[in-house]
C-alpha positions as CSV (number, residue, x, y, z in Angstrom):
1,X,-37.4,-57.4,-77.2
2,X,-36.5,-61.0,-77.1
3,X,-36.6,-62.9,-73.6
4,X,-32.6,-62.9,-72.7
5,X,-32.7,-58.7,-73.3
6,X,-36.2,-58.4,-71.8
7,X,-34.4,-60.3,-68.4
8,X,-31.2,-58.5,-68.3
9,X,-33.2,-55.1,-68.8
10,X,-35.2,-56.3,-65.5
11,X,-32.1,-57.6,-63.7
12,X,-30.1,-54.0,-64.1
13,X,-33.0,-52.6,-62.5
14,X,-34.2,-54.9,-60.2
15,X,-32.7,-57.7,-57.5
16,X,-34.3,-60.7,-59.1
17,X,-31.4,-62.7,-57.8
18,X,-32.6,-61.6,-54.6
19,X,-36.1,-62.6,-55.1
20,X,-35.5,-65.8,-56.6
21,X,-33.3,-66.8,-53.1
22,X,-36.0,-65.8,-50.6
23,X,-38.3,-68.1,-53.0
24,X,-35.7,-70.6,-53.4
25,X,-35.1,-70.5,-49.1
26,X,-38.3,-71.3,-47.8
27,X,-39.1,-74.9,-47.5
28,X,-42.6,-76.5,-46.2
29,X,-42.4,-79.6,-44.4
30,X,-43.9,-83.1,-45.8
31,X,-46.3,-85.3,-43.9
32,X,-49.3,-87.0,-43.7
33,X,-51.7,-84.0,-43.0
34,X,-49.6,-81.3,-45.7
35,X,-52.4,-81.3,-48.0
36,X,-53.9,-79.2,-46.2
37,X,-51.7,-76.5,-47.1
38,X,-52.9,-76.5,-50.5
39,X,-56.5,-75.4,-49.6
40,X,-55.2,-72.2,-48.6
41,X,-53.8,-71.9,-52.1
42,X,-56.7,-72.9,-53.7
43,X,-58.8,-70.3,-52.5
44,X,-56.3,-67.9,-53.2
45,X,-56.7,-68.4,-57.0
46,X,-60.2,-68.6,-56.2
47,X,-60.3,-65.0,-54.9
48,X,-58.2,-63.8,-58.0
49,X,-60.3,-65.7,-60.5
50,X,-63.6,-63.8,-58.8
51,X,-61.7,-60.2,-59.0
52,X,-61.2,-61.0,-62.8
53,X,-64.7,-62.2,-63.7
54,X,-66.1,-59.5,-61.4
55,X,-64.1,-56.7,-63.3
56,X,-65.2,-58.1,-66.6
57,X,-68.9,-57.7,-65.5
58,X,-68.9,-54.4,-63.7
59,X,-68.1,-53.1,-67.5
60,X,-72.1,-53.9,-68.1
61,X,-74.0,-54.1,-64.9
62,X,-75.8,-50.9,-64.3
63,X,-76.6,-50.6,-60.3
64,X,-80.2,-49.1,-60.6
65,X,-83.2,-50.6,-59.4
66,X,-85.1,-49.8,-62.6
67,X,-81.6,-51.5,-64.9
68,X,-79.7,-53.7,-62.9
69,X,-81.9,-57.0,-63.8
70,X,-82.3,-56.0,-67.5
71,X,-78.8,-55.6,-67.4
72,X,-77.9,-58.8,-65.9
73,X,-80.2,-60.4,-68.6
74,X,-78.4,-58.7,-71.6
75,X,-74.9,-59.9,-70.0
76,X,-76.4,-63.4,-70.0
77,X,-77.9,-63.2,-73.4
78,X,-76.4,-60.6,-75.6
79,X,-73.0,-60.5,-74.0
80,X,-70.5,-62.7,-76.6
81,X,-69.4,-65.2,-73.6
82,X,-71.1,-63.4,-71.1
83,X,-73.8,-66.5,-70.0
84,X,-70.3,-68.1,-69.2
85,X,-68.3,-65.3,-67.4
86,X,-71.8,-65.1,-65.1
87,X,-71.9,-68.4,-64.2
88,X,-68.2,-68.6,-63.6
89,X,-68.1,-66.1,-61.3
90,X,-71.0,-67.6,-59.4
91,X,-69.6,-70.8,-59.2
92,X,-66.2,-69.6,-58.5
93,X,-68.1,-67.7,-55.2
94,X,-69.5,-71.3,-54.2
95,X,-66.5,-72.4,-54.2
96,X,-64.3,-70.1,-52.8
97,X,-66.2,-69.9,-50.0
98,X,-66.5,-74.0,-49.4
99,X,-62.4,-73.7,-49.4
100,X,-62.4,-71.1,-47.0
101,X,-64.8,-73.4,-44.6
102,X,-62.2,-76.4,-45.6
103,X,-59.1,-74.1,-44.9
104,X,-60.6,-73.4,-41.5
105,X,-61.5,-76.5,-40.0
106,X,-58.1,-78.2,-41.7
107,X,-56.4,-75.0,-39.6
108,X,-58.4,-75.6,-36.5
109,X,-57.7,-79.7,-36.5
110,X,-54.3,-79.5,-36.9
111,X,-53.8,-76.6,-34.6
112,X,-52.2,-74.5,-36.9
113,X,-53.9,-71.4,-34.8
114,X,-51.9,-72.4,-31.7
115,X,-49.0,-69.5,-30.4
116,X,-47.3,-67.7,-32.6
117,X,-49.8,-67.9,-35.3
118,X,-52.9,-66.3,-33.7
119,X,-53.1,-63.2,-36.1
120,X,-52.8,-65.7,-39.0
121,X,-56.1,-67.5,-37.5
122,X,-57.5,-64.0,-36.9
123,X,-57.1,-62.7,-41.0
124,X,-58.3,-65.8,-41.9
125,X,-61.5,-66.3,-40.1
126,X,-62.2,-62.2,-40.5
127,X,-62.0,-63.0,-44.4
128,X,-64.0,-65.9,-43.8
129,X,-66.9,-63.3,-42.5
130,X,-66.0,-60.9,-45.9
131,X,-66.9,-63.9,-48.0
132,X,-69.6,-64.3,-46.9
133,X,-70.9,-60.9,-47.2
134,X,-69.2,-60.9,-50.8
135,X,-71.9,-63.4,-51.4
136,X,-75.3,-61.8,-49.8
137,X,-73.9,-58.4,-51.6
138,X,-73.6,-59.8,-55.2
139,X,-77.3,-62.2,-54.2
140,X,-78.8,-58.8,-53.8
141,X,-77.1,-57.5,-57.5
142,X,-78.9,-60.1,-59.2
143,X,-82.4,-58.1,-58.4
144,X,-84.5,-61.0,-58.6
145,X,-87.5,-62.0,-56.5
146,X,-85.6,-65.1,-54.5
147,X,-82.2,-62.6,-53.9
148,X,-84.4,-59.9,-52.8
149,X,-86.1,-62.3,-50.4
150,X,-83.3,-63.4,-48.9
151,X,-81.5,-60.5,-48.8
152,X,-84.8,-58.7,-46.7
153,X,-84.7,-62.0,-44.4
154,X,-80.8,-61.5,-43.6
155,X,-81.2,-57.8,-43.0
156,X,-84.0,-58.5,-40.8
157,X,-82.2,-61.2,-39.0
158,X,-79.8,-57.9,-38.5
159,X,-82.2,-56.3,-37.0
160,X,-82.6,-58.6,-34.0
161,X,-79.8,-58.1,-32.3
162,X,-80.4,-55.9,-28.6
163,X,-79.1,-52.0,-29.2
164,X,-77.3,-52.1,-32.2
165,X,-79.6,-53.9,-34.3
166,X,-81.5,-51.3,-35.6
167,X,-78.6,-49.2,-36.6
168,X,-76.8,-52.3,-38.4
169,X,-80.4,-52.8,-40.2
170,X,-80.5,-49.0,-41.3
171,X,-77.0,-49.3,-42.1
172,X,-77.0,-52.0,-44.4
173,X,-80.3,-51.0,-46.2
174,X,-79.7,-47.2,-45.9
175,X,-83.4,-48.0,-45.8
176,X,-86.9,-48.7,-44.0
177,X,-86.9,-51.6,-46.7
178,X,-85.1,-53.1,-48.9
179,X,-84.8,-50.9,-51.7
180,X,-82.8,-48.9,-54.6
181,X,-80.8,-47.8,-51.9
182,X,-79.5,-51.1,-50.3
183,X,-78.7,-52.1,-54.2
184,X,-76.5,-49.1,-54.5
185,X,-75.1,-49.4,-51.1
186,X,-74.5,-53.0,-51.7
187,X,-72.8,-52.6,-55.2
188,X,-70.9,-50.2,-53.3
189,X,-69.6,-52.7,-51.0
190,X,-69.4,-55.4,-53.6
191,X,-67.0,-53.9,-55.9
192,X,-65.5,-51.1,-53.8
193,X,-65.5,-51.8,-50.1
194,X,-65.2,-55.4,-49.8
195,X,-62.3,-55.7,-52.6
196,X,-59.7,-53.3,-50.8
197,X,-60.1,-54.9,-47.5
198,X,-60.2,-58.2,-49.1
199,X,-56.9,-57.8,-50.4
200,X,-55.1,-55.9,-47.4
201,X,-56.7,-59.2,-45.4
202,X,-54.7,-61.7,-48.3
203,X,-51.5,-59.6,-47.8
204,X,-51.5,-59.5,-43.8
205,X,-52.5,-63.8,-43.9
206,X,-49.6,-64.1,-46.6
207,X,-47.1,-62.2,-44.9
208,X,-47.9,-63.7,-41.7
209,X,-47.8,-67.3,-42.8
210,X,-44.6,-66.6,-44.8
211,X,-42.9,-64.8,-41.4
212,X,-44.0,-68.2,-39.5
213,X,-43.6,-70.8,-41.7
214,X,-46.1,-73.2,-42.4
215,X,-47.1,-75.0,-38.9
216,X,-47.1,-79.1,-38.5
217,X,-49.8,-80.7,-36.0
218,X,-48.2,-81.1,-32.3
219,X,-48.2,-84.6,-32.6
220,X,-45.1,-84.2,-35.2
221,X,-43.6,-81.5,-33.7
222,X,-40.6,-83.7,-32.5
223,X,-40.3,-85.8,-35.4
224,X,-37.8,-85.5,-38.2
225,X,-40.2,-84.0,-41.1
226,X,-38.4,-84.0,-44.4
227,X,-39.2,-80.1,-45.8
228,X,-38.9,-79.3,-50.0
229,X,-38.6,-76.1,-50.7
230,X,-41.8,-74.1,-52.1
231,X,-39.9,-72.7,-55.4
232,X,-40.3,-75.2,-57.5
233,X,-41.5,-78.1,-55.7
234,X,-44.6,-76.9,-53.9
235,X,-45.0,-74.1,-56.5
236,X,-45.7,-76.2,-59.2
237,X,-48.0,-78.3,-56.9
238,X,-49.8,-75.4,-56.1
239,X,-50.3,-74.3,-60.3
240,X,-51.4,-78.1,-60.8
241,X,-53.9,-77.9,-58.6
242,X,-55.1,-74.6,-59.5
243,X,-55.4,-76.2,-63.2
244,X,-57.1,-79.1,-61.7
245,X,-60.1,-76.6,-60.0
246,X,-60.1,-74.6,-62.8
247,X,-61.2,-76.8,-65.4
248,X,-63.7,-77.9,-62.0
249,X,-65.0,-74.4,-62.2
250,X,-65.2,-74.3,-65.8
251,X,-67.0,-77.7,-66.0
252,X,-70.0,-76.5,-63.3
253,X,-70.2,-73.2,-65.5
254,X,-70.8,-74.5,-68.8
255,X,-72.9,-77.0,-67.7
256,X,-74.9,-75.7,-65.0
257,X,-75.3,-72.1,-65.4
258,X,-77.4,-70.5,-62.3
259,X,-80.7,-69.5,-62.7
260,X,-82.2,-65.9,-63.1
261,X,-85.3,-65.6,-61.0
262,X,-88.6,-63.2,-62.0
263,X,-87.4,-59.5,-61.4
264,X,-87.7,-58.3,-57.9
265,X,-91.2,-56.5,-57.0
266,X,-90.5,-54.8,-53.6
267,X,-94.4,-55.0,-53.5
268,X,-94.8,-58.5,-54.4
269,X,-94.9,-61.6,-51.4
270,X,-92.0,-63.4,-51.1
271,X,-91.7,-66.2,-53.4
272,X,-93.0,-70.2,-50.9
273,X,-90.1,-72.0,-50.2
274,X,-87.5,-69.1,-50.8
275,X,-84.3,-70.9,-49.4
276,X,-80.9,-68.8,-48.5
277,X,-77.6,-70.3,-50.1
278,X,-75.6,-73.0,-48.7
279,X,-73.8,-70.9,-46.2
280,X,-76.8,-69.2,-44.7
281,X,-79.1,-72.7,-44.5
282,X,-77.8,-73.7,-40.8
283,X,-78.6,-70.6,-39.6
284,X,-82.0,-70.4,-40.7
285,X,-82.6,-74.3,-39.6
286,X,-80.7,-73.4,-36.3
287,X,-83.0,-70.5,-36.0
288,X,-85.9,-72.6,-36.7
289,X,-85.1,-74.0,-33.3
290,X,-86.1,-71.3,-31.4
291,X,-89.8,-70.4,-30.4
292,X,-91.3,-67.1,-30.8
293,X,-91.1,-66.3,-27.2
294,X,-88.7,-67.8,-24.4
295,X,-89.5,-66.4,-20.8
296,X,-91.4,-63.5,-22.2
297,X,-88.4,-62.7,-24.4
298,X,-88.5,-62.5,-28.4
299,X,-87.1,-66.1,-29.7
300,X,-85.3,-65.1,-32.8
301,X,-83.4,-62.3,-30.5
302,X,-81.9,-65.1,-28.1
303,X,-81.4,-67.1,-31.2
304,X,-79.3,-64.5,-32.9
305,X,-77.3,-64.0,-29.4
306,X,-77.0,-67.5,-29.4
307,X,-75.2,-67.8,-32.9
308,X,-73.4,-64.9,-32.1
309,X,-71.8,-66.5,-29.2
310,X,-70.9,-70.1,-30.8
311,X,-69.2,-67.7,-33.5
312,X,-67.3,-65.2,-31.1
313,X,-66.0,-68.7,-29.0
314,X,-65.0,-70.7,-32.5
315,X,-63.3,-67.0,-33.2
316,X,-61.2,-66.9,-29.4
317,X,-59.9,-70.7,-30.0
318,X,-56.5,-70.0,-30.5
319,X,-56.3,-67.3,-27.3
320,X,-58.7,-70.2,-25.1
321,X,-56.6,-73.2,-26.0
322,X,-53.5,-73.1,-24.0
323,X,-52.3,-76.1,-23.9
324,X,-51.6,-76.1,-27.6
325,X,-50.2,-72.9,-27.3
326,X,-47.8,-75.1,-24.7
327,X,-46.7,-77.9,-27.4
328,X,-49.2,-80.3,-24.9
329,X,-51.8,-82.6,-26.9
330,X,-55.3,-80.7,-26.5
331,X,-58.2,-83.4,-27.3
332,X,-60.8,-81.1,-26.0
333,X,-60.5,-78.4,-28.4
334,X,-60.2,-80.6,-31.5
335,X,-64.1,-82.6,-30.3
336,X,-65.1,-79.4,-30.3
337,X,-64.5,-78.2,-33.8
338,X,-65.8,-81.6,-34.9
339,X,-68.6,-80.7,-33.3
340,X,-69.0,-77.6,-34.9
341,X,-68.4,-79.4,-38.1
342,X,-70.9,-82.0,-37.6
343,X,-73.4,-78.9,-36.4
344,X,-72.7,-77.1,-39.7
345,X,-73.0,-80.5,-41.9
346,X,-76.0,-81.4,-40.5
347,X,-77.8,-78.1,-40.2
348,X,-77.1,-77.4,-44.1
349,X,-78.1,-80.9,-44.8
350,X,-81.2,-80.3,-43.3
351,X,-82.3,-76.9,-44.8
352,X,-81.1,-78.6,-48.4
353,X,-84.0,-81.3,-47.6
354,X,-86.4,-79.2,-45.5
């Protein structure tokens, strides 16, 4: 079936005329700020290209505590192209996640959270938190002594909170310890969970931004903005770029492939100098702040509250700031997401050199 027959068989069948004109109708305005837009898009084919290398190796990882290294080892190493599907999913990971952080803070300085779009910030900040637990889920797969370390320390950390911590800890280990159980329960989330809500998440945030429109900063609200309309102007931007981070992806896989730690021994002492990833390092610095004992209560419980509270304000912006929500300049709000910025950037800078 040749293209021309292949089209008109879809077109008796389907309204492509109509999908081409909601395509064709939406336009994005152009100013200084619009690349932004384009991180949102980036971590979009991110997400996809870490759904398609994850299917790929859930055809040979075997979630057992007594396989799933050896398995990960024969993927690396007896796998045709499997060293290089491994590492790209793990640098696709590190990088989906540092878009997500850029996506966020780009939103949150340009006020893109502001009234109507407060679900929008909402999706996007809850799939921030997903990400993030994509990440300590498919450390823990790995079953090596550094992701096992971790992975006890962030369950732990769990743990701390007044109540409910020990229930979340239970929960997420199905355990006393980290053991066989919180690798099956994590694959479980990892591949099953985590995927479905992911993608209801990406539907909601892409439904939502296309019902609103993409947002200009309130300084540029009044001004005449030329708009181009996505299909093809922005479209073809977007699959540029995409090319552009995939060959950026591809690059850091080929050439530096992660490392597989000694195999996990639930017995063992955690490995010295056992460092979580990136995203995880100012929490464990900001966490090293804290003394064992403040006013006769435990340290590492006020610290957690502590966190817990700069995360659930960063999380209430859009509902806080009003005069945004008003059109009205709102200085206040944007020092104090490049506060948080200059928090995060330091604190990770630190644990990196620490």
């Amino acid at each position: 079936m040749n293209c021309p027959r292949l089209r008109d068989w879809l077109e008796e069948r389907y309204d492509l005329a109509g999908i081409k004109g909601i395509a064709r109708g939406k336009f994005v305005p152009e100013h200084r700020h619009d690349i932004w837009y384009y991180t949102g898009g980036i971590t979009l084919f991110l997400f996809l290209l870490q759904f398609l290398t994850g299917m790929l190796m859930a055809f040979y990882y075997v979630p057992h505590v007594d396989f799933a290294y050896k398995s990960i080892i024969e993927i690396v190493t007896k796998l045709r192209m499997g060293w290089f599907f491994k590492s790209l999913h793990h640098w696709g990971a590190q990088l989906a996640i540092l878009f997500l952080f850029v996506h966020l803070f780009g939103t949150l300085l340009m006020k893109s959270y502001r009234k109507p779009r407060e679900l929008a910030w909402v999706t996007g900040f809850i799939l921030l938190g997903i990400s993030i637990f994509f990440g300590l889920s498919g450390y823990l797969l790995l079953w090596d002594e550094r992701a096992f370390a971790a992975v006890r320390v962030a369950t732990g950390g769990a743990g701390a909170f007044p109540v409910v911590g020990g229930f979340i800890k239970a929960f997420l280990r199905g355990s006393v310890d980290v053991t066989g159980e919180t690798l099956l329960r994590f694959y479980a989330f990892h591949v099953a969970i985590l995927p479905l809500v992911t993608l209801a998440l990406i539907g909601l945030h892409l439904l939502l931004v296309q019902f609103h429109g993409m947002s200009v900063p309130p300084s540029m609200e009044k001004e005449k903005l030329r708009e181009v309309p996505f299909f093809p102007n922005v479209f073809y931007k977007d699959l540029m770029i995409w090319l552009v981070v995939l060959g950026v992806v591809v690059t850091l896989a080929v050439f530096f492939p992660p490392e597989i730690g000694v195999k996990a021994d639930p017995l063992a002492p955690p490995p010295e100098n056992i460092k979580p990833e990136w995203y995880f390092l100012f929490l464990l610095q900001t966490l090293k702040l804290f003394p064992g004992s403040i006013l006769g209560m435990n340290g590492e419980t006020i610290a957690i509250l502590t966190v817990s509270g700069a995360i659930l304000f960063f999380f209430l912006i859009p509902f806080l700031d009003r005069k945004s929500s008003r059109g009205e300049r709102s200085p206040l709000f944007t020092w104090i997401g490049i506060l948080y910025l200059i928090y995060f950037l330091v604190m990770t800078a630190v644990g990196f050199l620490s």
